[in-house]
C-alpha positions, 0 to 999 in steps of 0.5 A: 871859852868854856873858861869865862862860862864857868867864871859867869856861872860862879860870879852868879852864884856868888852873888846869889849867896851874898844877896842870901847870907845878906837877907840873912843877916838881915833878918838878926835881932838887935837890941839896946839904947835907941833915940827917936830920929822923928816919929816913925824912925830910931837911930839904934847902934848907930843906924837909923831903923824905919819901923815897919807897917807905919808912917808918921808925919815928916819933922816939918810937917804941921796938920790942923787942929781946931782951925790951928796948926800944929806941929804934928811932925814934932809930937810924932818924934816927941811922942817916939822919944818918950816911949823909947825912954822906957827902956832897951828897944829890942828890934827885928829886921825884916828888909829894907825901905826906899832909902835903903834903911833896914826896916824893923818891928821894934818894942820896948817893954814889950810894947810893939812901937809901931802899934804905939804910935799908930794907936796914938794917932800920930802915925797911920796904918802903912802896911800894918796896924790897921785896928790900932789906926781904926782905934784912934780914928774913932777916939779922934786921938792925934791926927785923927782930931783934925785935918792933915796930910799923909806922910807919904803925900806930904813927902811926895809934895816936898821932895828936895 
């Protein structure tokens, strides 16, 4: 009996250095050639990388702009791509979002892409970026120059 306890009590201890030294890896830097997988999500090393403190439009997803519609999704990535083209990306894990995608604060020439994007108005303040949001809010830059639905709400009405 005595046995099986000391074989739970290392299981469990076991399990809690792996969760560390996994929050720990985690945690790494990584840095090179990154390409936009849409406007808030970068495919880096081959894993796809969710920047953290902001969400932008879904790829499908179009908002309106002087009583038209507009492919928002597709200038959030587009707008993602070109700022990637700048150089290395050089991105800071954090933890991991809902679908289990390490989230980052990545920049590239030392612009934090986050702040970009959000700044741009073509992502909204998630976490983060609030003045930058509260920038392009006011200037009427992106999203902000006319209607649209939240990226989360959007994904929330559009599930698969």
């Amino acid at each position: 009996m005595r046995l099986r306890r000391l074989d739970v009590v290392f299981a469990v201890l076991l399990l809690a250095g792996l969760a560390v030294l996994a929050d720990w890896l985690l945690k790494e830097d990584i840095s090179g050639t990154a390409r936009a997988a849409d406007g808030d999500t970068l495919v880096l090393d081959g894993a796809h990388v969710r920047l953290k403190g902001m969400d932008a439009p879904e790829l499908a997803q179009t908002c309106t702009r002087d009583g038209k519609d507009w492919p928002c999704g597709r200038e959030a990535k587009a707008a993602l791509a070109a700022a990637l083209k700048r150089g290395a990306v050089a991105c800071t894990f954090s933890e991991r979002d809902d679908y289990d995608r390490p989230l980052a604060q990545c920049t590239v020439a030392g612009a934090d892409l986050g702040a970009l994007m959000v700044r741009q108005g073509l992502a909204v303040a998630f976490g983060a970026y609030h003045a930058e949001e509260a920038e392009a809010r006011a200037a009427r830059r992106g999203l902000w120059a006319g209607s649209f639905q939240r990226p989360a709400g959007y994904r929330a009405d559009h599930r698969r």
